[in-house]
C-alpha angles and dihedrals in degrees: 000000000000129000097252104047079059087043089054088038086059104052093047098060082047093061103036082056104049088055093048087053100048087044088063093038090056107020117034100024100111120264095222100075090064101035123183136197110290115222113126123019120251086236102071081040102107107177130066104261083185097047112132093016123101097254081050098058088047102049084049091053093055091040087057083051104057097034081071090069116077120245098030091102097050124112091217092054106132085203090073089052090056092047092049085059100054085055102264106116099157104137086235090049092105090052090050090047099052084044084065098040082048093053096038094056098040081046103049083035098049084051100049093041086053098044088054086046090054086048107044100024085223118114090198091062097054088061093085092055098045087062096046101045080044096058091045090047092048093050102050099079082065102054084047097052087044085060097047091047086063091037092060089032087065097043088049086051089049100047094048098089092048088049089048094053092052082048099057096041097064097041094061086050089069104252121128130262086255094056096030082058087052099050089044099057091043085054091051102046095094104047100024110022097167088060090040091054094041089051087048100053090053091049093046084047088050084053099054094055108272119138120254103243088054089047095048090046086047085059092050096037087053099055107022104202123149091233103041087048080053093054090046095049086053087054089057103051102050088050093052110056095025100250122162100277091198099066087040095056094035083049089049100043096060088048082059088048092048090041102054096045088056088054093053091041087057100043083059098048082051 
């Protein structure tokens, strides 16, 4: 092969690496070790913050991407719901997401294809490890995002006793459950800003009409944890058939405590 079909070769891999590498700089690289003040969700946030800026072109290349498979664009996606749950709840956050899967996989592909093209010398033998690099690489965001969904899931748990005992707080001072969910999540959004979001969103949803009940189920759909759908559950039921909410939450929040402290007794014992 001539120089310059190496030189061009080159230059592509380099490419296709250093946007892989700023997608996961400015995309995947989790939130929570730069946390900012939680007011509003980034979900009811329609515009770019980030547009003009270099994170932002990025973010819209691989959004131009993505919007090219079908399915990204679609309401009923699972994978949205998966992404919400990581935390990324833009509404373009499924087209971004298939732009990555669809570099990473072009990027690990074209270098295999090219390494088994620097060993054999034959261009038809390296196109069984282009498809195969490519599906790895097209797979790996996944297992990333699993990671970051469990990730998110055990700070939410973590974060639950602290939210039950501003709660409570503010319930036996005599405010509502509306306002009781507002001033908690102002009170978490240093320390636990996942929960203080989370807390945030179903207050905003309270605001704009829904019932309590279908804004308390929207909170437990959305993250989909054992012990939040407890929590919610508690919520419920409370609201249902009118209990003190105030000795419940304070009742659940030491079996959390205790819980937890069982869990952490066992995995050292382990």
């Amino acid at each position: 092969m001539s120089p310059d079909v190496w030189l061009m070769a080159g230059f592509f891999l380099f490419m296709l690496a250093a946007v892989s590498a700023a997608g996961y700089v400015f995309i995947l690289r989790p939130a929570q070790s730069n946390p900012r003040p939680v007011e509003i969700p980034t979900a009811l946030t329609l515009p770019d913050p980030d547009e003009g800026s270099p994170r932002g072109l990025m973010i819209q290349a691989f959004r131009l991407l993505g919007e090219a498979i079908p399915g990204a664009q679609s309401d009923s996606n699972p994978l949205r719901k998966r992404l919400a749950a990581a935390g990324y709840r833009r509404p373009t956050a499924v087209s971004i997401f298939y732009g990555i899967k669809c570099v990473l996989g072009v990027l690990l592909g074209v270098t295999a294809g090219w390494l088994a093209v620097l060993y054999d010398g034959n261009i038809l033998d390296s196109v069984i490890p282009f498809v195969c690099a490519f599906g790895f690489g097209y797979l790996i965001p996944d297992r990333v995002l699993g990671r970051k969904v469990l990730a998110r899931k055990t700070r939410l748990r973590r974060a639950l006793p602290a939210a039950m005992d501003l709660l409570i707080l503010a319930i036996e001072a005599g405010q509502a459950l509306d306002q009781a969910v507002h001033d908690a999540s102002r009170g978490l959004r240093a320390t636990f800003p996942d929960l203080a979001a989370e807390l945030m969103l179903m207050h905003l949803e309270l605001r704009a009409s829904k019932s309590r009940s279908e804004a308390i189920r929207n909170f437990s759909d959305r993250v989909n944890d054992l012990e939040v759908r407890k929590f919610a559950s508690l919520l419920l039921d409370t609201d249902r058939f009118g209990a003190s909410l105030g000795p419940a939450l304070r009742t659940h929040a030491k079996y959390l405590r205790i819980r937890f402290r069982q869990l952490a007794q066992e995995r050292a014992r382990k």
